[in-house]
C-alpha positions in Angstrom: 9.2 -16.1 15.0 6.7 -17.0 17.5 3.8 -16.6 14.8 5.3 -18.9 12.3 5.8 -21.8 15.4 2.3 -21.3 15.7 1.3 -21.6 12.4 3.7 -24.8 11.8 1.8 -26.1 14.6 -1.5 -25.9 13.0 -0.5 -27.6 9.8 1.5 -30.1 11.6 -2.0 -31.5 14.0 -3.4 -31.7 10.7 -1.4 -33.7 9.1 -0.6 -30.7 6.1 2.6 -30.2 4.7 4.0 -26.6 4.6 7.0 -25.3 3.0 9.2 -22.1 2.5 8.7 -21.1 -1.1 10.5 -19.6 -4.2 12.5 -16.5 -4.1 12.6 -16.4 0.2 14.6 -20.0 -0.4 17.1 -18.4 -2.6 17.7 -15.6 -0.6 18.1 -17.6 2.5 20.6 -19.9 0.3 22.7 -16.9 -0.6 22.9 -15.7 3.0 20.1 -13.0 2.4 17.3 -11.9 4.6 14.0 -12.5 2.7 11.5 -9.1 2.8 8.8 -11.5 1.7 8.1 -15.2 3.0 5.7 -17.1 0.7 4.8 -20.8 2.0 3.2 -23.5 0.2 1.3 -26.6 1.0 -1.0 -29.5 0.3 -4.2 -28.4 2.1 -6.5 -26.3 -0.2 -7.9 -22.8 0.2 -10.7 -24.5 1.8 -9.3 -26.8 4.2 -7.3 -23.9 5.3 -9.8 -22.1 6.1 -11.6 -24.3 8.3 -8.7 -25.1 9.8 -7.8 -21.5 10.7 -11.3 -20.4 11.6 -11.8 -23.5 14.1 -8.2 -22.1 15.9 -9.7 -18.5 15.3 -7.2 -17.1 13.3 -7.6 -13.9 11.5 -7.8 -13.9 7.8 -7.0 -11.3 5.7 -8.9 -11.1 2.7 -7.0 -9.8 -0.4 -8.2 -11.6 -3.4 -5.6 -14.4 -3.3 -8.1 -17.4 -3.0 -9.3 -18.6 -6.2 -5.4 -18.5 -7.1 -5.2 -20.9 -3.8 -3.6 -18.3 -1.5 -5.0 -17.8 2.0 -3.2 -14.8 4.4 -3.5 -15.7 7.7 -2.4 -13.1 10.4 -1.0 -14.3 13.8 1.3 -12.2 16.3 1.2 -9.5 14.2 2.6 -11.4 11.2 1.0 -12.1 7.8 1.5 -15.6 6.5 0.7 -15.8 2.8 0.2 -19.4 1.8 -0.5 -21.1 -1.2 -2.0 -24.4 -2.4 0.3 -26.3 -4.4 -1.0 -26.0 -8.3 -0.4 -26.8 -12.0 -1.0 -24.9 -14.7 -4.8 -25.9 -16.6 -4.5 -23.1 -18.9 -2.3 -20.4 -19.8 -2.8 -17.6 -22.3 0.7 -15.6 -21.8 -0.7 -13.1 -19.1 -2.6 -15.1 -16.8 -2.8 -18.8 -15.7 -5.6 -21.1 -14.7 -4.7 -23.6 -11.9 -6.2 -26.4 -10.3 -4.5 -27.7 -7.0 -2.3 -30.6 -6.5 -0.6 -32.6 -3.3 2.2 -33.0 -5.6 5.7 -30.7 -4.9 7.3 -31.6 -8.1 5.1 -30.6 -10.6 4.4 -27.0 -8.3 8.1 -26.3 -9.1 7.5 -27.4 -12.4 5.5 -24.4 -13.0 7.8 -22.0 -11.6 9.6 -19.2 -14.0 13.7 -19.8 -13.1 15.4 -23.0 -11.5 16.5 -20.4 -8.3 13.0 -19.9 -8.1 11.5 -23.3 -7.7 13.1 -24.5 -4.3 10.8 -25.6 -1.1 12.3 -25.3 2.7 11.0 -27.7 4.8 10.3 -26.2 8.3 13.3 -28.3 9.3 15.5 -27.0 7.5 15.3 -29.9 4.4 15.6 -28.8 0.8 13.8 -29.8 -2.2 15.1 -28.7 -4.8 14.0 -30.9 -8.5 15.1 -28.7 -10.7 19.1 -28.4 -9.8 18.4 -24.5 -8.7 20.9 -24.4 -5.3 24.0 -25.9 -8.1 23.0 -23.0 -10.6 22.8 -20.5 -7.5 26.5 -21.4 -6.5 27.8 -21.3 -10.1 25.4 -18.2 -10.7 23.3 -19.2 -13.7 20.6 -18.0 -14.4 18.0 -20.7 -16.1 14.4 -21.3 -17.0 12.4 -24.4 -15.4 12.3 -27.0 -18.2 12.2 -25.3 -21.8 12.9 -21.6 -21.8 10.4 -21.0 -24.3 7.1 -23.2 -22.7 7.9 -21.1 -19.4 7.8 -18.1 -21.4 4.7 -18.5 -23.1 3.2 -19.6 -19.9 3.1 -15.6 -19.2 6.0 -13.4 -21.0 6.9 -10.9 -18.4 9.1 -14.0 -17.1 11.7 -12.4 -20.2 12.1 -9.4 -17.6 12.3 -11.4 -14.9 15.1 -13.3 -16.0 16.9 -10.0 -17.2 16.5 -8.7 -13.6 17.6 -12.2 -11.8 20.6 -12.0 -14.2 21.5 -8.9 -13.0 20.9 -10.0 -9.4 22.4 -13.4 -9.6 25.0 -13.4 -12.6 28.9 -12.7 -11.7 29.8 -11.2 -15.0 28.0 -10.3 -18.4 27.0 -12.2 -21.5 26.9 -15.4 -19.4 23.6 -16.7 -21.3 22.8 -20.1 -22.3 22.4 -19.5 -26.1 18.9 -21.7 -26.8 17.7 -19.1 -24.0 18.5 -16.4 -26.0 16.8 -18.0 -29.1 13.3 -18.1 -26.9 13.5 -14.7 -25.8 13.6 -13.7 -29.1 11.5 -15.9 -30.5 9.1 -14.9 -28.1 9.6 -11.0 -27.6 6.3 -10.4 -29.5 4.3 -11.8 -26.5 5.5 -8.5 -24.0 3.3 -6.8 -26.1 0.0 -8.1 -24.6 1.8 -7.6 -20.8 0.5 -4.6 -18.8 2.2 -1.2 -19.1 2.6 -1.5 -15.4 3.8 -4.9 -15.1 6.7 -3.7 -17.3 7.5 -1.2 -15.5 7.9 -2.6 -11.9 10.1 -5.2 -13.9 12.2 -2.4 -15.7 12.9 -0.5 -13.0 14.3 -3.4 -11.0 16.5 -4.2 -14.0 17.4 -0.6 -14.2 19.2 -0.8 -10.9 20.7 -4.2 -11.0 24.0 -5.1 -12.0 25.3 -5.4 -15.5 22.9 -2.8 -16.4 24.2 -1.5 -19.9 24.5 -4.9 -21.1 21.1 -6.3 -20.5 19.6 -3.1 -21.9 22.0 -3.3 -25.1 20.4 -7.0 -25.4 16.9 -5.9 -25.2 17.6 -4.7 -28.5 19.5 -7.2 -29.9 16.3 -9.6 -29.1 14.0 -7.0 -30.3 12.4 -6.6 -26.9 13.1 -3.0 -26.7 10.3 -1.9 -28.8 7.3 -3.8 -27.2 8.0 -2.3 -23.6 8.0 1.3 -24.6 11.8 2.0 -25.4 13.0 4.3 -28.1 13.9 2.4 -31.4 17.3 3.8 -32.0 17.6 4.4 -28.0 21.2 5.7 -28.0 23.3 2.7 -25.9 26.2 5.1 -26.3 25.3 7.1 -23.7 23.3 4.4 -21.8 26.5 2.9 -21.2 28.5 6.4 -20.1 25.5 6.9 -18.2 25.4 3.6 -16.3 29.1 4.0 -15.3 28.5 7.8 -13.9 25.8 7.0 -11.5 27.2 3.4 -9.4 27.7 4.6 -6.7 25.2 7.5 -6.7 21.9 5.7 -5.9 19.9 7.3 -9.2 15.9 6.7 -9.6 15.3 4.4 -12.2 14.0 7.4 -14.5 17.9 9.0 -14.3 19.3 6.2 -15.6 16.6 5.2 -18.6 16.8 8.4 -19.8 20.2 8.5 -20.9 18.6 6.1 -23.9 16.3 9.0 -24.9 17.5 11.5 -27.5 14.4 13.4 -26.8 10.8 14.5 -25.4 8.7 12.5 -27.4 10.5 9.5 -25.9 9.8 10.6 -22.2 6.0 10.9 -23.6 5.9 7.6 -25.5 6.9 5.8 -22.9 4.8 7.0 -20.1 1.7 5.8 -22.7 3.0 2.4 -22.7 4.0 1.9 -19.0 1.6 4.7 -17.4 5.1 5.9 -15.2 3.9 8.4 -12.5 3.8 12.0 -13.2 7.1 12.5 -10.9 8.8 10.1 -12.9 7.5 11.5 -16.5 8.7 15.3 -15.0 11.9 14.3 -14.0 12.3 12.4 -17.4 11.1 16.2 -19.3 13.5 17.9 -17.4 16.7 15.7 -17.7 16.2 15.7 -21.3 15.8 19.6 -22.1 18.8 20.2 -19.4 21.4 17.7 -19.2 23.4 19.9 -22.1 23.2 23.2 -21.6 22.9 23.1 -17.2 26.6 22.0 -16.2 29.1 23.2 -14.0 30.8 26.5 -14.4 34.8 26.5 -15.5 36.0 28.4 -12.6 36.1 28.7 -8.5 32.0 28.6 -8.5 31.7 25.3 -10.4 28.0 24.7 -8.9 26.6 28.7 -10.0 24.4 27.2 -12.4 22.6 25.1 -11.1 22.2 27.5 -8.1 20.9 30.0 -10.6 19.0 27.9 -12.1 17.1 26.7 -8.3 16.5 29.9 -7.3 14.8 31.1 -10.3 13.0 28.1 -10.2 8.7 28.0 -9.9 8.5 24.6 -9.4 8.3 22.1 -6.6 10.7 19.7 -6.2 13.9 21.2 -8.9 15.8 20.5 -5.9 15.6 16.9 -6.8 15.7 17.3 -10.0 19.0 18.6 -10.1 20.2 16.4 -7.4 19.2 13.7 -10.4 21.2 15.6 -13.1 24.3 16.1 -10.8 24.1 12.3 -11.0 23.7 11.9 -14.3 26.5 13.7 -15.1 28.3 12.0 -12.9 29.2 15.0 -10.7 29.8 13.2 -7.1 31.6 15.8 -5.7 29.3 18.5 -6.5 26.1 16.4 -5.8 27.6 16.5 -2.3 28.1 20.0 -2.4 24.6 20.6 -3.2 22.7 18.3 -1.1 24.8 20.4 1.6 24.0 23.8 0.4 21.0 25.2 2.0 18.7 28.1 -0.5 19.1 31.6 0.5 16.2 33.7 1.6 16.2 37.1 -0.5 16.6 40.0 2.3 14.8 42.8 0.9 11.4 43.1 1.0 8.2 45.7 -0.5 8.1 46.3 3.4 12.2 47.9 2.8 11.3 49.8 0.2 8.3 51.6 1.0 9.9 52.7 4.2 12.4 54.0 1.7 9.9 55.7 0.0 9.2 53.6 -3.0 5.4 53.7 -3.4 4.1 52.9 -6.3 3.2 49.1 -6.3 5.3 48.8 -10.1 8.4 50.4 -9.0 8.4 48.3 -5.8 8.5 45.3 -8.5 10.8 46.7 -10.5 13.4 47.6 -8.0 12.9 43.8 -6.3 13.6 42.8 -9.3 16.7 44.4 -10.2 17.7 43.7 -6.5 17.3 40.0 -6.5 19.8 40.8 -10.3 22.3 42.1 -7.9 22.0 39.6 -5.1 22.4 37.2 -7.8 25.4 38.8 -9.1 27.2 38.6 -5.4 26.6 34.6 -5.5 23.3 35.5 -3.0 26.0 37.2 -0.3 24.8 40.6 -0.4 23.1 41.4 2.8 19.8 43.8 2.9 22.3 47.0 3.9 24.3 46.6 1.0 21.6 45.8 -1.0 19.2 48.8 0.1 22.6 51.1 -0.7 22.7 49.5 -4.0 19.2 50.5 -4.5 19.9 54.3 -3.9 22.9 54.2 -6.9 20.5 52.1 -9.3 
């Protein structure tokens, strides 16, 4: 793009290296278009600076400098980059870094071997740590030793459940000393941020290879330190997962076929602060996935019409969009994302020109109209309906 030749230019007059970074490498290497571009370079936050302000550059100030990361904002583009850095301290949630000319040791502190390639801007790659051979073959490793990585900061066990499921061709496909750390190690996630986990967990969620990452979060005693049930019930996790494929779900759909009931929903909203839309839909799935299914017969979606148009609540459109999926009901889903709600055709207005005037009896007669209506699969028409009226 025009704003990164003339951001290239800059570092080039001075003499600064700058690279493509981390995951925008691997998705250019498996033939992906990157949302995000991160670069990286050997002039610090300060020379970077200077260098911009003297070319009169915007900068964008979010916070990213005393990690080493300047955002610079030409032809409408936003350039994040970052200092090269190695890791001073690091307490399993946050890192201390001081800055380096050096690229190795940068990728040495990177979470997965995928992860830790540079792009030169002419179309070089370095790449120490063997990550384009385990991209190809589709393995999914830690830099170095799995479990120093890990206790660098511990929300890198999530990230390499969700890579797995991005990168991995089939299931159980783990290098077994990996395994050993992440379970070794599973203790740490306790100290990570409810809402860490959760970004994590929902991209995991709806990754490949779903049911088996989730049935190994048990197995490594992970489940329990990111606000899972203990006994979650895999079972139907796995029925669950196979239902919804091709049915784009929200995340909450799918986790909640691990729940066996509300307390679940409300322990893990305390542990990974989900959003009140996400907690609601989680409520509702669980007190209605049973008893709300389709009707044996020639008006198989009934039900859950019924069940909408008696409905106070926003969005239970959604909702049961959300439990059509769950169930797995694709052909019905369709039905109902098609079907548009019925307005009721009677109104007070009808029946006082009837002569119906006490305020109760209107209600009352509404009401046993809208029973009626109901009864016809909302066909009845105000005629028929005000003629019903007259034999009720």
């Amino acid at each position: 793009t025009p704003g990164l030749r003339s951001v290239a230019e800059l570092f080039e007059k001075k003499n600064y290296e700058l690279r493509i970074a981390g995951g925008a490498v691997r998705d250019l290497l498996s033939g992906v278009t990157p949302q995000d571009i991160d670069f990286a370079t050997t002039a610090t936050p300060a020379e970077m600076k200077e260098m911009f302000t003297a070319a009169g550059v915007r900068l964008i100030n979010n916070k990213g400098e005393k990690h080493g990361t300047i955002t610079a904002r030409l032809h409408e583009q936003n350039f994040e980059i970052t200092t090269l850095r190695i890791d001073v301290v690091t307490d399993g949630r946050h890192a201390e870094v001081e800055f380096t000319t050096d690229w190795h040791k940068d990728a040495e502190r990177r979470d997965l071997t995928v992860n830790s390639m540079f792009l030169g801007l002419d179309g070089t790659l370095y790449d120490f740590f063997n990550g384009y051979e385990d991209l190809k073959s589709k393995k999914v490793r830690f830099v170095g030793k799995a479990a120093e990585r890990i206790q660098e900061d511990y929300l890198r066990i999530l990230r390499y459940f969700r890579f797995y499921g991005r990168i991995a061709e089939k299931p159980g496909d783990h290098e077994p000393n990996t395994l050993q750390a992440i379970k070794e190690n599973a203790k740490g996630l306790a100290g990570i941020s409810g809402e860490r986990i959760w970004v994590e967990l929902k991209k995991i969620i709806l990754g490949n290879h779903v049911s088996h990452l989730v049935q190994l979060m048990y197995e490594l005693d992970i489940a329990q330190y990111i606000g899972l049930p203990l006994d979650g019930n895999l079972e139907e996790f796995a029925r669950v997962t196979k239902n919804i494929q091709n049915l784009s779900p929200k995340p909450m759909t799918v986790l909640t076929s691990l729940f066996k009931g509300k307390d679940d929903v409300t322990n893990l909203d305390l542990r990974l602060k989900i959003s009140k839309e996400e907690k609601n839909l989680g409520l509702f799935l669980v007190k209605h996935r049973q008893e709300l299914t389709k009707a044996p017969g020639p008006e198989p979606l009934r039900p859950y019409q019924d069940f909408l148009m008696d409905s106070r609540e926003a969005n239970t459109n959604s909702k049961i969009f959300e439990l059509l999926k769950y169930q797995g009901e694709e052909q019905l889903l369709k039905e109902m994302q098609e079907w548009t709600v019925p307005s009721f055709p009677v109104s007070g207005h009808d029946l006082r020109r009837l002569g119906v005037s006490s305020g109760k009896e209107i209600g009352t007669a509404l009401q046993q109209l809208r029973e009626e209506w109901k009864k016809s699969g909302y066909h009845m028409d105000k005629e028929e309906l005000l003629s019903c009226l007259k034999k009720l």
